[in-house]
C-alpha positions in Angstrom: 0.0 0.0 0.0 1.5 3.7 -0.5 1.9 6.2 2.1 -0.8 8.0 0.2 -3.0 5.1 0.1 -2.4 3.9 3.8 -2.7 7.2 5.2 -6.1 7.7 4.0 -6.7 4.0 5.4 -6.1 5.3 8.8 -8.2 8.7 8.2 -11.2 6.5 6.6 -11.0 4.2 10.1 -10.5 7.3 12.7 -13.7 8.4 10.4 -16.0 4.6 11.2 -18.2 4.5 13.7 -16.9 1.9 16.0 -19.2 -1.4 17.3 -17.4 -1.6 20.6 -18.2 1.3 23.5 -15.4 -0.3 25.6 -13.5 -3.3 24.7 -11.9 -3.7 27.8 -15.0 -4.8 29.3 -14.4 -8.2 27.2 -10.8 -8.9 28.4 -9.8 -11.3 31.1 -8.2 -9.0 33.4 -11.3 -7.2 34.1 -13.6 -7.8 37.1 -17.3 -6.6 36.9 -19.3 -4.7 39.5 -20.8 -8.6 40.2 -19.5 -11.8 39.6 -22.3 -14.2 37.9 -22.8 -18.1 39.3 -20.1 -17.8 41.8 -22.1 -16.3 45.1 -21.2 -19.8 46.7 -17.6 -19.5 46.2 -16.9 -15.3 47.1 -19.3 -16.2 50.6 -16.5 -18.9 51.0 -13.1 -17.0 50.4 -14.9 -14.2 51.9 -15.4 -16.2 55.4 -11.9 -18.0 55.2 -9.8 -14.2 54.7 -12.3 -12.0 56.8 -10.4 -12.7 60.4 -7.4 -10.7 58.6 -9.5 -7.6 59.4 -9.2 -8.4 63.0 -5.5 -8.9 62.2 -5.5 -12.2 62.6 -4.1 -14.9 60.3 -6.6 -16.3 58.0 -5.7 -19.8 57.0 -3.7 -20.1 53.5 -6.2 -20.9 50.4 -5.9 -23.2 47.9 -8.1 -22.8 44.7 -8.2 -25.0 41.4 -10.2 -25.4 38.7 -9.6 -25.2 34.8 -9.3 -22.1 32.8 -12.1 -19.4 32.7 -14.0 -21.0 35.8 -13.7 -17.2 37.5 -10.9 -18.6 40.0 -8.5 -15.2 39.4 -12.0 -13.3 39.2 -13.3 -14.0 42.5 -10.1 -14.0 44.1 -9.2 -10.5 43.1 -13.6 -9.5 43.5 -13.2 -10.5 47.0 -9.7 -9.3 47.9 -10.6 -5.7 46.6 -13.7 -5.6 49.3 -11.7 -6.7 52.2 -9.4 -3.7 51.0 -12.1 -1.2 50.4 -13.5 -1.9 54.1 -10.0 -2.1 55.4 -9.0 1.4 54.0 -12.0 3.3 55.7 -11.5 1.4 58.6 -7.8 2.1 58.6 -6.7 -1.7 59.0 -3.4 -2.6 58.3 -4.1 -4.7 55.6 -2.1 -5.3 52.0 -2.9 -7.2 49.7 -0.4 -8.3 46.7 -1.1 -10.2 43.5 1.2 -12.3 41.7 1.1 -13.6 38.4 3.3 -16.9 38.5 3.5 -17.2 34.6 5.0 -13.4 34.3 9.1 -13.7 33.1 11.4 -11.5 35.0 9.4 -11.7 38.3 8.5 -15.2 39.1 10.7 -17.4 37.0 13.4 -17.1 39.7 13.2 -17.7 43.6 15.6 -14.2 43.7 13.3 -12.2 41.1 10.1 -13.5 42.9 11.2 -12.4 46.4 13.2 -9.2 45.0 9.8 -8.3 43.3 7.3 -9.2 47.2 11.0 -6.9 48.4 9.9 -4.0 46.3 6.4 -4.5 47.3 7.2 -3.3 50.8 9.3 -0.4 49.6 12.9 -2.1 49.7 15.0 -1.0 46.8 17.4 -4.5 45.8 19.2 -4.8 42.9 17.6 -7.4 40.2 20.6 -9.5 40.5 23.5 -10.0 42.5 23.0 -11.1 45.9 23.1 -14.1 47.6 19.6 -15.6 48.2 20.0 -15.5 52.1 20.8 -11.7 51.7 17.6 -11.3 49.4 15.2 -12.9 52.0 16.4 -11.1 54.9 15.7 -7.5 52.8 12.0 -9.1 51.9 11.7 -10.0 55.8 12.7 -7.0 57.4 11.1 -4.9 55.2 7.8 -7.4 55.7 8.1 -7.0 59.7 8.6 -3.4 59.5 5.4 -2.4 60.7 2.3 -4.4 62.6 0.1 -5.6 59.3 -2.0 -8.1 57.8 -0.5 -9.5 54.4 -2.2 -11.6 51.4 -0.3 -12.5 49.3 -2.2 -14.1 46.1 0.2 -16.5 43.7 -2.0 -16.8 40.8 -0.6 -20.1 38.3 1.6 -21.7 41.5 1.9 -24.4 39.7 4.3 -22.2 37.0 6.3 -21.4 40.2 7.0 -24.6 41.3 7.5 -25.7 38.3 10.2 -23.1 37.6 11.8 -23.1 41.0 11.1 -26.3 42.8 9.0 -26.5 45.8 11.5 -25.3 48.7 10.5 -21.4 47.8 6.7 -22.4 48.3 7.8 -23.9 52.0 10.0 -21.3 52.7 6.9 -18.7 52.2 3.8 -21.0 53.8 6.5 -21.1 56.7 7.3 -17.2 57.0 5.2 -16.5 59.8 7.5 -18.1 61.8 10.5 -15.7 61.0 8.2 -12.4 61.9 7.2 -10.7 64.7 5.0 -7.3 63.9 3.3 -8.8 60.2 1.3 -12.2 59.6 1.3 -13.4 56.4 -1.3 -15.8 54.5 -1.2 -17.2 51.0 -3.7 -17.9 48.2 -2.2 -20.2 45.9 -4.5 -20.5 42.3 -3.8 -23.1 39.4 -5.8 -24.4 36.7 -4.0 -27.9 36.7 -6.2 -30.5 38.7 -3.8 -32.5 39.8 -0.3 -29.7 41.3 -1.7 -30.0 44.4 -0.8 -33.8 44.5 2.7 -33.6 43.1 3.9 -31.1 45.9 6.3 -32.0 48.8 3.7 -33.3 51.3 5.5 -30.6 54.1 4.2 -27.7 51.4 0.9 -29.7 50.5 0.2 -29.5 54.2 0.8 -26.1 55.0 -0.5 -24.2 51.2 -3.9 -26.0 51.3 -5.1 -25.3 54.4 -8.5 -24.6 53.3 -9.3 -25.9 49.5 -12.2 -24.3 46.9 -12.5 -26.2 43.9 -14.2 -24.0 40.9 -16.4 -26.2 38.3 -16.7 -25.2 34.8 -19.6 -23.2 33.8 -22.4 -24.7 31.7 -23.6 -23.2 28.7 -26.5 -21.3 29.8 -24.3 -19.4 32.6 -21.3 -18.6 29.7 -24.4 -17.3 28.0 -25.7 -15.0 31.0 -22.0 -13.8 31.6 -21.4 -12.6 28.2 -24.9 -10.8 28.0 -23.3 -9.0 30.8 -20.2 -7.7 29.5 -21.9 -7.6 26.1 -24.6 -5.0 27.2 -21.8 -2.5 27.9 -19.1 -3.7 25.8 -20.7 -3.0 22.4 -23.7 -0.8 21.1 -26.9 -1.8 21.5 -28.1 -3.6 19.0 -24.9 -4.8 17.3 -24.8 -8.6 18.7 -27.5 -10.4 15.8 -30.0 -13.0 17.8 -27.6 -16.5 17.8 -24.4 -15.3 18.2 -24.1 -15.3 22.1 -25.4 -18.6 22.1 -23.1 -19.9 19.0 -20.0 -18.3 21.1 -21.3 -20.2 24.6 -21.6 -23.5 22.9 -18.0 -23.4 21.6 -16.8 -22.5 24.8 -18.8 -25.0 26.6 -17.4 -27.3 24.2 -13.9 -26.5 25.2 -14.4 -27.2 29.2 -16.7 -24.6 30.0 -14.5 -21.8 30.0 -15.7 -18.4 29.9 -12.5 -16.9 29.2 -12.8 -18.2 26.1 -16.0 -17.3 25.2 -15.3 -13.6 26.2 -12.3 -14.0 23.7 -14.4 -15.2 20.9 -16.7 -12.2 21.4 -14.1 -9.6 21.0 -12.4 -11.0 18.2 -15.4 -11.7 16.1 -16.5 -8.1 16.7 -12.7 -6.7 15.5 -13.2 -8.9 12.4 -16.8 -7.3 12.0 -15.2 -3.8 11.6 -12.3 -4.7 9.9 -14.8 -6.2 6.8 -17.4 -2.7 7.7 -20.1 -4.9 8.8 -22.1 -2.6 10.9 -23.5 -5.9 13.1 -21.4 -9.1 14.7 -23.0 -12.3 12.7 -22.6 -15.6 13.8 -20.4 -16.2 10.5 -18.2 -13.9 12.6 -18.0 -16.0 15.1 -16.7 -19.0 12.9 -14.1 -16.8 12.0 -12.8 -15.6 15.0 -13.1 -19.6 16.1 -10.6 -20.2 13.5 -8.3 -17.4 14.4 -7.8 -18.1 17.8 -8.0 -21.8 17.3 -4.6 -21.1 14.7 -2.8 -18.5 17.4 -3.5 -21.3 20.4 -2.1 -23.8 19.1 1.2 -21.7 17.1 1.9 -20.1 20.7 1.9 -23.8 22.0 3.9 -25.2 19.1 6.7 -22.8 19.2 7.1 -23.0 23.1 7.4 -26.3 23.6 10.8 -28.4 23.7 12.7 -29.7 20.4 11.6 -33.7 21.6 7.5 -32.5 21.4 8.2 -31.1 18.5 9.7 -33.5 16.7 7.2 -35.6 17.7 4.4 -33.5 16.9 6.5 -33.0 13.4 6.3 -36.5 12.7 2.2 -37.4 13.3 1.6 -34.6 10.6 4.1 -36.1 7.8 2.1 -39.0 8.7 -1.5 -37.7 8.5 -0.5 -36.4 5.3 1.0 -38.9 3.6 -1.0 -41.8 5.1 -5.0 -42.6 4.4 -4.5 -45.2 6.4 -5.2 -44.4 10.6 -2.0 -43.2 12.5 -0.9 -45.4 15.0 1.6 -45.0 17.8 3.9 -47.5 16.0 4.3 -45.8 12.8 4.8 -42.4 14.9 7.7 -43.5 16.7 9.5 -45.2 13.7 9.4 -41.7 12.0 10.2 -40.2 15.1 13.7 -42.0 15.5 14.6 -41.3 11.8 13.6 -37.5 12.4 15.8 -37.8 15.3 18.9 -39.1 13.1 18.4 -35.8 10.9 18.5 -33.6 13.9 21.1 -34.5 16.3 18.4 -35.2 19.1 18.9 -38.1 21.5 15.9 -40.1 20.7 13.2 -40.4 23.5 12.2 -44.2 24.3 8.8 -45.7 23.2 7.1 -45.3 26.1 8.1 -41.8 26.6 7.2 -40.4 23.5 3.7 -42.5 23.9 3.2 -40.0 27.1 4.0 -36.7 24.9 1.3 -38.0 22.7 -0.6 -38.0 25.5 0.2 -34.5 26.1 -1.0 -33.5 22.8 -3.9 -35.2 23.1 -4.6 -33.3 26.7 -3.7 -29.6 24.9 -6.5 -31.0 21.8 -3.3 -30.1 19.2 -4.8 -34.0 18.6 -7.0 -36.8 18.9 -5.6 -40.1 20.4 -8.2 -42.7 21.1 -6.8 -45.5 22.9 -7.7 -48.9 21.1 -6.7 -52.8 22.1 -5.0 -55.2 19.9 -5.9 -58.2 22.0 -3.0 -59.7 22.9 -0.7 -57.6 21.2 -1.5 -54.6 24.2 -3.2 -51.2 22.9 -2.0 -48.8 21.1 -3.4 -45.0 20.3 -5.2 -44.2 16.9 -3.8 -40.9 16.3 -5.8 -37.9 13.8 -5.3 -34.3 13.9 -7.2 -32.0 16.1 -6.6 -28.7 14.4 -8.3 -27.1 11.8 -6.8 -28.2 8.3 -5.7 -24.4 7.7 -3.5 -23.8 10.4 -1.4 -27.2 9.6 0.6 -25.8 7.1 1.4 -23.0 9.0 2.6 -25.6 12.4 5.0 -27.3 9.7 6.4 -24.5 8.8 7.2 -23.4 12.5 8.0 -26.7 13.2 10.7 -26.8 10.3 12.3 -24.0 11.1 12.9 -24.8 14.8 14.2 -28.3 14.2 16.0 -26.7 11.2 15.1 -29.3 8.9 16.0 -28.1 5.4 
């Protein structure tokens, strides 16, 4: 396009008349005015944190559930009352969110206790000290003053994973080291089973209390995006069948709302980008589609060289092959892949279990089937729309440098 051209692109789309009033209303760090199908589970958190108002240590909180179950949201919903009443009351109380997944402040046990350091007003260098020295700034600067302290570590399990599970005991055992401040923790994942993997001395002491969420159905996805649609867009934009075509895919995909608000938004950008003046359900496909291809790419290009060479291998196979995939076949293309690549080959049974993984993240399908007394074995097709494949074999090339 020339400048000519692309500058008068810009003018003519300062000059549309936009479908959204405020698009932040559909994005997932955003907490309503009230939190829909979730009274249950606030009244809960609500009774287990409200002794920190009479400065006293609430137990630490352990919630799970999958994505988009309003786990974050009614973590942060509650937490910001107990604040509000804590302020006019002039209670010592502070309350500090984490977000485990974030680089550069949880993805070391020295960046994530620099970062709860700075929290409390004590300057320390990103790097350079010895962890002892690091803890004792974050302690004294914890204990400086009589105060109530929550500290919320949404996606633990990222933590752990990153740093082991000795920074997690050294926090759920903090209280011990102070003398003016109490400290309690909510820990938040989305994976089902972290709580079972943990050191049973941190297992003990981060869960407490436990609140599993459940996903929502489709008929409450439905009533939370009427919500945030009713302010998020103009009246009259969203066609009758699209809010119920956008809660059935996310219903689909575990009930996560999340989602659903994230099919909304995009399917209303792609309605101005093509100067349709209303969101139809065609929309919808579209945006399916779109986020279905950037999922899976984000998960493709992040994972390690052995998954994708694995991953590499089932699509040379789906598309040479009319035949049905089986685990077999994938592993013999697997260790010749590996001979091209300079990777130390994985054994059966191993790359068996990242099939398994691929299966869990829906990148495929792998339906386990018996073979009598020859075991079972997994029938393996492709989960992905046929668009984006092209597209993962291209990533896929290029970071296992295959020529």
């Amino acid at each position: 396009m020339k400048e000519k051209g692309l500058t008068g692109f810009f003018e003519s789309f300062l000059d549309k008349e936009p479908l959204f009033v405020n698009k932040s209303i559909l994005q997932a760090n955003y907490t309503p005015d009230s939190i829909l199908h979730r009274d249950s589970h606030i009244k809960q958190v609500a009774s287990i944190l409200a002794p920190c108002l009479k400065l006293e240590k609430s137990s630490n909180l352990f919630v799970y559930g999958k994505t988009g179950t309003g786990k974050t949201l009614t973590v942060k919903y509650t937490t910001a009352r107990i604040k509000q009443v804590a302020l006019e009351k002039k209670i010592p109380v502070k309350i500090i969110y984490i977000n485990c997944k974030l680089k550069k402040i949880a993805d070391t046990e020295y960046r994530l206790i620099a970062q709860l350091a700075r929290e409390f007003g004590k300057a320390v260098p990103a790097t350079g000290l010895p962890t002892d020295e690091i803890y004792k700034a974050f302690f004294s600067a914890l204990d400086n003053e009589k105060q109530m302290v929550i500290l919320i570590l949404d996606e633990v399990d990222q933590l752990v994973q990153k740093t082991g599970s000795d920074l997690l005991y050294n926090l759920t055992r903090i209280n011990e080291e102070l003398e003016k401040t109490q400290l309690s923790i909510i820990g938040i994942s989305n994976d089902l089973n972290f709580v079972d993997t943990l050191d049973p001395r941190v297992k003990s002491s981060l869960s407490e209390e436990e609140l599993v969420f459940p996903p929502y159905n489709a008929v409450q996805i439905q009533s939370i995006l009427r919500q945030r649609v009713k302010d998020a867009f103009k009246q009259g934009t969203i066609v009758p069948g699209v809010i119920e075509k956008c809660a059935a895919f996310a219903a689909r995909e575990h009930g996560d709302a999340r989602r659903a608000l994230e099919l909304i938004r995009v399917a209303g950008e792609l309605a101005e980008r093509s100067n349709s003046r209303k969101v139809f359900i065609k929309h919808i496909d579209c945006a399916e589609e779109v986020i279905e291809r950037d999922r899976v790419v984000d998960i493709v290009v992040t994972q390690p060289k052995q998954f994708q060479a694995t991953l590499y291998s089932i699509i040379t196979l789906c598309e040479n092959s009319k035949d049905n995939i089986l685990t077999g076949s994938v592993y013999d293309l697997y260790l010749d892949l590996c001979k091209r690549t300079g990777l130390r080959p994985l054994t059966q049974r191993r790359v068996s279990d990242v099939i398994g993984e691929l299966d869990m993240l829906g990148i495929i399908n792998a339906k386990v089937i018996s073979k009598g007394r020859y075991g079972r074995t997994r029938e393996i097709t492709m989960a992905v729309p046929m668009t984006t494949i092209p597209k993962i074999r291209k990533l896929l090339e290029s970071a296992l440098m295959l020529g």
